[in-house]
TIGU-484086 format. One record per residue (C-alpha): chain; residue in three letters; residue number from 1; x, y, z. Coordinates in Angstrom, 3 decimals, always signed. Layout:
N
+-------+------+-------+----------+----------+----------+
| zamar | logu | kemar |        x |        y |        z |
+-------+------+-------+----------+----------+----------+
|     A |  ALA |   NUM |        X |        Y |        Z |
...
+-------+------+-------+----------+----------+----------+
This chain:
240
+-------+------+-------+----------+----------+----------+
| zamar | logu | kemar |        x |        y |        z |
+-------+------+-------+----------+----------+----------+
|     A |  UNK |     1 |   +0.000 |   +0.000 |   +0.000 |
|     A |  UNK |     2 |   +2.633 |   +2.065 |   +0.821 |
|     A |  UNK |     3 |   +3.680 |   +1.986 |   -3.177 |
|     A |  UNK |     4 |   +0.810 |   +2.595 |   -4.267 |
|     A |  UNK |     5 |   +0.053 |   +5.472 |   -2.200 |
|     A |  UNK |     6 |   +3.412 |   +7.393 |   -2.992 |
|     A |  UNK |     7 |   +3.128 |   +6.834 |   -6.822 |
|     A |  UNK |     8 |   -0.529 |   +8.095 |   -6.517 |
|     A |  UNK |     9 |   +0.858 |  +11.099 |   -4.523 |
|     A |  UNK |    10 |   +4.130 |  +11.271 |   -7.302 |
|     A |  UNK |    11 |   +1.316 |  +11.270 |  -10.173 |
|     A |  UNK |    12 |   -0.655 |  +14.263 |   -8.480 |
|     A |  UNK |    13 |   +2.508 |  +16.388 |   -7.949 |
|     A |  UNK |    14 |   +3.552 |  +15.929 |  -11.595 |
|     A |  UNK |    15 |   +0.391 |  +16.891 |  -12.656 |
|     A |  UNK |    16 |   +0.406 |  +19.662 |  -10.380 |
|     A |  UNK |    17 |   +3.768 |  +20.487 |  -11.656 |
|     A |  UNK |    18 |   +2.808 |  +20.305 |  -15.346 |
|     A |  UNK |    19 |   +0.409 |  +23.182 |  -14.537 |
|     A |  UNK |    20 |   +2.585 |  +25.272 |  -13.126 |
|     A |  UNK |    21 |   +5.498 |  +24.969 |  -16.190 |
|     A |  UNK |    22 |   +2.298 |  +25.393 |  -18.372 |
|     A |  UNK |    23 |   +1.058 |  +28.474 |  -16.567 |
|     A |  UNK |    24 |   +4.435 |  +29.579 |  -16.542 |
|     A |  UNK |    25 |   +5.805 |  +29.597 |  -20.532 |
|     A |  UNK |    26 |   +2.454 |  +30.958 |  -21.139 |
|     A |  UNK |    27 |   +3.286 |  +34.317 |  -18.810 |
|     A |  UNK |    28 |   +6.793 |  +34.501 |  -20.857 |
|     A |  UNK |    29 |   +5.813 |  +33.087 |  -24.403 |
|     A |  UNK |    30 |   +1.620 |  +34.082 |  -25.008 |
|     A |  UNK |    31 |   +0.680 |  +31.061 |  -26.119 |
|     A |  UNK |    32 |   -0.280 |  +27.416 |  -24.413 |
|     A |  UNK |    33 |   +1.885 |  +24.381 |  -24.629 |
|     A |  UNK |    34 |   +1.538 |  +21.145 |  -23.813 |
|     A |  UNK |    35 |   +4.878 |  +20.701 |  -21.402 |
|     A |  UNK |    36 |   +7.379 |  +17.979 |  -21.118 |
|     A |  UNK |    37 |   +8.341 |  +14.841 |  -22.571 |
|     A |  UNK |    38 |   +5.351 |  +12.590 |  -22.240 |
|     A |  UNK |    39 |   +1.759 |  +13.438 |  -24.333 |
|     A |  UNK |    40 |   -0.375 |  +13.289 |  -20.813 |
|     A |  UNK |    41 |   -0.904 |  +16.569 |  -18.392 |
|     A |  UNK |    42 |   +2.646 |  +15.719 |  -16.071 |
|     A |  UNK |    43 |   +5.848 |  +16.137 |  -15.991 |
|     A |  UNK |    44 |   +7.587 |  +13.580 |  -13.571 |
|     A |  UNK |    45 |  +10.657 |  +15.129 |  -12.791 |
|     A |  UNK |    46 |   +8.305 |  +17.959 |  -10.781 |
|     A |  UNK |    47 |   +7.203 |  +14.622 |   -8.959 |
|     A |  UNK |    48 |  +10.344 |  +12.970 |   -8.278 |
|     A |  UNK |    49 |  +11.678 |  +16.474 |   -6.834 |
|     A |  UNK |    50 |   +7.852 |  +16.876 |   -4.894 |
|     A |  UNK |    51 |   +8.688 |  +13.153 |   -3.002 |
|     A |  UNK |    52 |  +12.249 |  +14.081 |   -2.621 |
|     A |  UNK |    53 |  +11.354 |  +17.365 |   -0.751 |
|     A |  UNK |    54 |   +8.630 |  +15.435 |   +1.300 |
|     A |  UNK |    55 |  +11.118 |  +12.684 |   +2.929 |
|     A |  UNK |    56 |  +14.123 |  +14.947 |   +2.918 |
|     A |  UNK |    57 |  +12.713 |  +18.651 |   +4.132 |
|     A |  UNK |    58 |   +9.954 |  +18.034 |   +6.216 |
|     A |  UNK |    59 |  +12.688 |  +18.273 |   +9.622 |
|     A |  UNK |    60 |  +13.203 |  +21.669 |   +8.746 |
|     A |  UNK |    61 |   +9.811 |  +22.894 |   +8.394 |
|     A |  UNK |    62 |   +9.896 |  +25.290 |  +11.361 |
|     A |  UNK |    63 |  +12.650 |  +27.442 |   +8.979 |
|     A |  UNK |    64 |  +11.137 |  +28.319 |   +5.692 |
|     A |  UNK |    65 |  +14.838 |  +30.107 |   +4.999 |
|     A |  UNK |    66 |  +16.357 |  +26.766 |   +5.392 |
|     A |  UNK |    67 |  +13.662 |  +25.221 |   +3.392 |
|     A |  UNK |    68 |  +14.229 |  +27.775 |   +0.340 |
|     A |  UNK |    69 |  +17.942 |  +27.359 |   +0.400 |
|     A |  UNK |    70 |  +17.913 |  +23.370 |   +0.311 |
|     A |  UNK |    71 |  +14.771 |  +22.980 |   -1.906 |
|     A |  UNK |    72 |  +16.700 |  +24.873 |   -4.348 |
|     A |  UNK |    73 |  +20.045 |  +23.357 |   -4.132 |
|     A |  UNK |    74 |  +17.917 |  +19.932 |   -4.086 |
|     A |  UNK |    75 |  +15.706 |  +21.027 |   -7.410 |
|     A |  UNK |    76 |  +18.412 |  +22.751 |   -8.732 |
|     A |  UNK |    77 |  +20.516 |  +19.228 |   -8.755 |
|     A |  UNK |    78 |  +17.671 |  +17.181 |   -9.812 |
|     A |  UNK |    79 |  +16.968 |  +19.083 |  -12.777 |
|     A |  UNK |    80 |  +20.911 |  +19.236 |  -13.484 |
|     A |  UNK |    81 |  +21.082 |  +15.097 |  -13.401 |
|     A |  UNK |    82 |  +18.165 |  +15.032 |  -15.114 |
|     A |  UNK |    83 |  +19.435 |  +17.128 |  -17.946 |
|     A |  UNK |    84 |  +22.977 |  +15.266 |  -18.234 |
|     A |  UNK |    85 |  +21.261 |  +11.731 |  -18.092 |
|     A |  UNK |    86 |  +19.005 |  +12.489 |  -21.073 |
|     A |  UNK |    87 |  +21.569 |  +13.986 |  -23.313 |
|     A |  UNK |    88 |  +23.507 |  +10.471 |  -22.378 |
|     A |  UNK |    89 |  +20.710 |   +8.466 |  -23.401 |
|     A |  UNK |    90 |  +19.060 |  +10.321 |  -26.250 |
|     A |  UNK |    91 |  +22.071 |  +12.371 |  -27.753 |
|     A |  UNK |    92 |  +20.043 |  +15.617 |  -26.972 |
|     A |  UNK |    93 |  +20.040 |  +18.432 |  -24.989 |
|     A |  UNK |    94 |  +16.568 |  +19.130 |  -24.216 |
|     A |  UNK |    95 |  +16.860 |  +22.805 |  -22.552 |
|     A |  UNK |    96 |  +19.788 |  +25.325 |  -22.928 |
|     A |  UNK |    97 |  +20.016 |  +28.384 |  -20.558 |
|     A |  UNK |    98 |  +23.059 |  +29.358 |  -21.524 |
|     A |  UNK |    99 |  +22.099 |  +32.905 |  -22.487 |
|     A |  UNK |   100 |  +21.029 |  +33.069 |  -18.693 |
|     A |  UNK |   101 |  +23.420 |  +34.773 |  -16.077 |
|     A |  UNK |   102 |  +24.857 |  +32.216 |  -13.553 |
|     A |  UNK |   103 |  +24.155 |  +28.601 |  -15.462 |
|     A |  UNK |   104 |  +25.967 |  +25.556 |  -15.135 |
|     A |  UNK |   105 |  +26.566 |  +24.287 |  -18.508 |
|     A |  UNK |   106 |  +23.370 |  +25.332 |  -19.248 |
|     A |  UNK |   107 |  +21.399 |  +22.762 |  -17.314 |
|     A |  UNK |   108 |  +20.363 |  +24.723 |  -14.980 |
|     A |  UNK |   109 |  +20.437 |  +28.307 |  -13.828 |
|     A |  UNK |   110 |  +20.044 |  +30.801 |  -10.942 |
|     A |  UNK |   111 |  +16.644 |  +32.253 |  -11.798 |
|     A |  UNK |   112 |  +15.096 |  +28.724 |  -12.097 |
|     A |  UNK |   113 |  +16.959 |  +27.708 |   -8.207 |
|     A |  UNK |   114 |  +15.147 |  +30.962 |   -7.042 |
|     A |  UNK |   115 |  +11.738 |  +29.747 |   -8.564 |
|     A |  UNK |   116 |  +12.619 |  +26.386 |   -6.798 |
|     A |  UNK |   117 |  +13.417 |  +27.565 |   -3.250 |
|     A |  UNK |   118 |   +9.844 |  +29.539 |   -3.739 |
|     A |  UNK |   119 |   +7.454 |  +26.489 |   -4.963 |
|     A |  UNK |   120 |  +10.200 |  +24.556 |   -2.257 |
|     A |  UNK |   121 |   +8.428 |  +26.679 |   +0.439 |
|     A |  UNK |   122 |   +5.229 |  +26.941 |   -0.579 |
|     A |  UNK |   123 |   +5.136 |  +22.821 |   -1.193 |
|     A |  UNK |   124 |   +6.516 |  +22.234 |   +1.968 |
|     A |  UNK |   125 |   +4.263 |  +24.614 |   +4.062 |
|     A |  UNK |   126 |   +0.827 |  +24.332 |   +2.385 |
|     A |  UNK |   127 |   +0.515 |  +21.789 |   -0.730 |
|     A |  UNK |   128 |   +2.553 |  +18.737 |   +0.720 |
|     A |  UNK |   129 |   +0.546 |  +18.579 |   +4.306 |
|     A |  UNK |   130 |   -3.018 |  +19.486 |   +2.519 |
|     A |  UNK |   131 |   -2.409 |  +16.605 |   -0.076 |
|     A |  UNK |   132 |   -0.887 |  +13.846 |   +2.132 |
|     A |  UNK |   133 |   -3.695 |  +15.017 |   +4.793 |
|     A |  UNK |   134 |   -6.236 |  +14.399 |   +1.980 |
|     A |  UNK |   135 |   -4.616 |  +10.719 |   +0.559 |
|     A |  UNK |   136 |   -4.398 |   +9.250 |   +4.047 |
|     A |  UNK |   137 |   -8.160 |   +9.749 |   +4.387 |
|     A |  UNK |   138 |   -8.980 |   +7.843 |   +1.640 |
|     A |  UNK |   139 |   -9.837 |   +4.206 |   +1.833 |
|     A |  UNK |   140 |   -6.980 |   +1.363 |   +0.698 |
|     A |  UNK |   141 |   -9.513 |   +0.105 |   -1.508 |
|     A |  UNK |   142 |   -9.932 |   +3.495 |   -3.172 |
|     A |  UNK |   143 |   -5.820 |   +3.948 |   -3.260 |
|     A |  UNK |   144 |   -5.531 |   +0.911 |   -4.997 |
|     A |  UNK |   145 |   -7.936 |   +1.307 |   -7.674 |
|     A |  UNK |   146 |   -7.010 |   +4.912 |   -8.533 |
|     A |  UNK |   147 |   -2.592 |   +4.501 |   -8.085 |
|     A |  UNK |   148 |   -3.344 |   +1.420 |  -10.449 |
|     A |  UNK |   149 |   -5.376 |   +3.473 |  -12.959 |
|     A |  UNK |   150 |   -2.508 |   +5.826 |  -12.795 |
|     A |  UNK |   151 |   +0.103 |   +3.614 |  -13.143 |
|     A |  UNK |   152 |   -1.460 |   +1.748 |  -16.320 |
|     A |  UNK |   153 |   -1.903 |   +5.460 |  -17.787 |
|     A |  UNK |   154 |   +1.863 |   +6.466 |  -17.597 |
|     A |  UNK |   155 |   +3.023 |   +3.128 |  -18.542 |
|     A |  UNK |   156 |   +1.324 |   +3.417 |  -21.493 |
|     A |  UNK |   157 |   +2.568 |   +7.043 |  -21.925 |
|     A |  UNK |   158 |   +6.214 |   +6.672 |  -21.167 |
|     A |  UNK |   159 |   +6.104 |   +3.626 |  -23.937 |
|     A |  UNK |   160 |   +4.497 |   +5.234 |  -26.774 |
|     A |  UNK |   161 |   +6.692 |   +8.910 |  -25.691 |
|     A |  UNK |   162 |   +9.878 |   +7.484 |  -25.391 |
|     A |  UNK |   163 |   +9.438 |   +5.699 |  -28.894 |
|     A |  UNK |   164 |   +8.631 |   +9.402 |  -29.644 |
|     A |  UNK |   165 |  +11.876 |  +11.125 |  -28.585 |
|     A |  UNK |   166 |  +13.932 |   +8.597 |  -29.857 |
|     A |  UNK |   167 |  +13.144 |   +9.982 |  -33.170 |
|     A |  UNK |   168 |  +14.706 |  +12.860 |  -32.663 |
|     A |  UNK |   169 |  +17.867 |  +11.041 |  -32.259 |
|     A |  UNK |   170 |  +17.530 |   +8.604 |  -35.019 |
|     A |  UNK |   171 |  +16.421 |  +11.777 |  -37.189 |
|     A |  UNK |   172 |  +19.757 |  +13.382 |  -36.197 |
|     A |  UNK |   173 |  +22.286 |  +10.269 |  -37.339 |
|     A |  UNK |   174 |  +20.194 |   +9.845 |  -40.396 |
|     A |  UNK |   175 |  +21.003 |  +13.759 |  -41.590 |
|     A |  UNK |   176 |  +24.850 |  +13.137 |  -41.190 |
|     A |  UNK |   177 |  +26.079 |  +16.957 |  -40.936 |
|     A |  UNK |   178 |  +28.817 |  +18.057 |  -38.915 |
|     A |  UNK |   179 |  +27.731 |  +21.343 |  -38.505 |
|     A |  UNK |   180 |  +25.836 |  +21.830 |  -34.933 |
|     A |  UNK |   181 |  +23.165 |  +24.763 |  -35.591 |
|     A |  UNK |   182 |  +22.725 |  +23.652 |  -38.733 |
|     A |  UNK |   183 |  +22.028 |  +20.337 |  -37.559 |
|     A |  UNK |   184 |  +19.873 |  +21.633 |  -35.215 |
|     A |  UNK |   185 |  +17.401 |  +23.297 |  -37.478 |
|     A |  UNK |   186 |  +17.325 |  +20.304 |  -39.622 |
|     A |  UNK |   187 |  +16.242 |  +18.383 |  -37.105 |
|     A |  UNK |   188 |  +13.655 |  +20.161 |  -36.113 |
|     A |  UNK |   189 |  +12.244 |  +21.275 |  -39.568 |
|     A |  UNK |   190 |  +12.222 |  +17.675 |  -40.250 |
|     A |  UNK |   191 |  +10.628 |  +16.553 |  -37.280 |
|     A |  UNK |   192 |   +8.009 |  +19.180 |  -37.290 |
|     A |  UNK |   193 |   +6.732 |  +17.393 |  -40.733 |
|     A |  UNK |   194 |   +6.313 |  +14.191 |  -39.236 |
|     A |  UNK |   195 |   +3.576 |  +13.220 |  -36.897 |
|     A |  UNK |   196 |   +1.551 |  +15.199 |  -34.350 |
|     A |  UNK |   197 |   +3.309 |  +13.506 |  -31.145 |
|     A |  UNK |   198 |   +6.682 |  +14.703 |  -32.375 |
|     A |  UNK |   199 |   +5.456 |  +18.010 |  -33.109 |
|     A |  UNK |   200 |   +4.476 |  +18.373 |  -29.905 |
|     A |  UNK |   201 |   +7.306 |  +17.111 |  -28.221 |
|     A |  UNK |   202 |   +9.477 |  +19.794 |  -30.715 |
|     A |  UNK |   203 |   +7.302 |  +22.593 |  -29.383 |
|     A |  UNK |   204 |   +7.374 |  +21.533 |  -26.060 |
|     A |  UNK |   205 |  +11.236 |  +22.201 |  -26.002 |
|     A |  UNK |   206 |  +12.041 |  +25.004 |  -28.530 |
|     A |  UNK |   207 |  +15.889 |  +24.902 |  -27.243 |
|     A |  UNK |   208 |  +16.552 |  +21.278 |  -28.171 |
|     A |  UNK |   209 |  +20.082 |  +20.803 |  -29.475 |
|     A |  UNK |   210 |  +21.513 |  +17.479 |  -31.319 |
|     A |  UNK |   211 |  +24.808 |  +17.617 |  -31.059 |
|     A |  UNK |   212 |  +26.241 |  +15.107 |  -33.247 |
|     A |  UNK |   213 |  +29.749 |  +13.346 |  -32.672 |
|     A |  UNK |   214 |  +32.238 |  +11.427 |  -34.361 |
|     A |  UNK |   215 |  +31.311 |   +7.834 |  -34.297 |
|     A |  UNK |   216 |  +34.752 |   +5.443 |  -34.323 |
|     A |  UNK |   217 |  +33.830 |   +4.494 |  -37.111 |
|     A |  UNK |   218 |  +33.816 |   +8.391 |  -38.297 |
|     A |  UNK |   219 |  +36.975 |   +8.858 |  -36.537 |
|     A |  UNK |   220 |  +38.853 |   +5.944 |  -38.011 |
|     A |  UNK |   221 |  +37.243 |   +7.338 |  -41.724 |
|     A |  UNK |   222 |  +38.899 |  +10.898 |  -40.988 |
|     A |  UNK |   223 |  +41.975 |   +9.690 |  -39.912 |
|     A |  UNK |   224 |  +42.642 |   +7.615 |  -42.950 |
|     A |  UNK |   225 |  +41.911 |  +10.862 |  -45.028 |
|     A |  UNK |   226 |  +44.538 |  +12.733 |  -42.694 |
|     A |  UNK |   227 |  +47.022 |   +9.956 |  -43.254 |
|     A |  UNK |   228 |  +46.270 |   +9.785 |  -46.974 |
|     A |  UNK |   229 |  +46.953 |  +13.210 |  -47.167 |
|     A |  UNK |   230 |  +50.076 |  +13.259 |  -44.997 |
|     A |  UNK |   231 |  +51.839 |  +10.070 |  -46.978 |
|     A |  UNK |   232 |  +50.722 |  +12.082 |  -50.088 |
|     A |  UNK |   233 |  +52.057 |  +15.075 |  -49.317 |
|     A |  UNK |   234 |  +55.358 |  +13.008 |  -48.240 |
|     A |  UNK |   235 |  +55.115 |  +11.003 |  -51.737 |
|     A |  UNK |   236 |  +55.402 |  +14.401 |  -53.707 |
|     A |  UNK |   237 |  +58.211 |  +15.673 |  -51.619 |
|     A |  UNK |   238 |  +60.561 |  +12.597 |  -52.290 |
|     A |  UNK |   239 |  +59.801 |  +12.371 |  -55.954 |
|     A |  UNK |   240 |  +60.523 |  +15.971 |  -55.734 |
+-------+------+-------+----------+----------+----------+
């Protein structure tokens, strides 16, 4: 029970976090978009940082300084791992704020750690107790039935999604260019003429990068051409 009541509560907060990033690149961009990576209303890296907070910060609840500092230096780090991980595994950087002040290789950035230390406190102090409150009154029988729901939902999500965003990858090797920004805009033109799912997902991340590197097999290919050249070059001095 206790799984099942913790993913219930993790499927909540990433909802609840979906509708804040939504609310939020509407106030900066005007328009509405359908945030992160999978096609449902959540993002689950809000609800892996919401259950983090809840085990980790609730001893310092008396201090709401203490909780903005370390809910931001906790989000903050999440978001950063998050970030690397999925440029490991899908050869894509996802967000960029680089052209922010005070980023760390552009995963994350000091205006985002202030926003986190703020919905940190907030969590913490009003939407963590209110919610937990509200799931332990609920019956077992009706935990069960709705975590299971939920978990059938995002299974099914994350499956069909992460077929999704490995497109973008596979759409990236298949161009073959060197060049990063152009790259980049090839990618995305490309991808934006394929189905609605991976327009969405383009949209949903306007910053997504591809950088492309040398495969060995790419390396070994340009290193015979530098050696051809070399031996050449040596070939026409001697018969010089």
């Amino acid at each position: 029970m206790y799984f099942l009541l913790y993913f219930l509560a993790f499927f909540i907060y990433s909802v609840v976090g979906w509708i804040i990033e939504v609310i939020f690149v509407r106030i900066f961009t005007k328009k509405w978009t359908n945030r992160g990576f999978l096609i449902g209303p959540y993002c689950p890296i809000y609800g892996v940082a919401a259950l983090t907070m809840h085990f980790l910060l609730h001893p310092y609840a008396h201090d709401l300084f203490i909780i903005f500092i370390l809910a931001a230096l906790l989000i903050t780090t999440i978001e950063y791992i998050t970030s690397y991980l999925l440029e490991k595994i899908f050869k894509t950087r996802w967000w960029d704020y680089s052209q922010l002040l005070f980023n760390i290789d552009g995963r994350v950035c000091l205006p985002n750690a202030l926003m986190f230390g703020t919905l940190g406190v907030i969590f913490i102090a009003y939407i963590d107790p209110f919610s937990m409150n509200l799931l332990n009154n609920l019956s077992s029988l009706t935990i069960a039935i709705a975590a299971i729901i939920a978990l059938i939902i995002f299974s099914i999500d994350l499956i069909i999604s992460l077929k999704v965003i490995s497109k973008v990858t596979q759409t990236a090797e298949a161009l073959k260019k060197d060049n990063t920004s152009e790259i980049n805009e090839k990618v995305k033109e490309t991808l934006l003429n394929q189905s609605y799912l991976t327009r969405r997902l383009v949209n949903a991340f306007p910053y997504l990068k591809t950088p492309i590197k040398y495969t060995h097999k790419q390396f070994k290919r340009a290193h015979g051409k530098i050696s051809n050249t070399v031996n050449n070059f040596k070939n026409g001095d001697n018969n010089d």
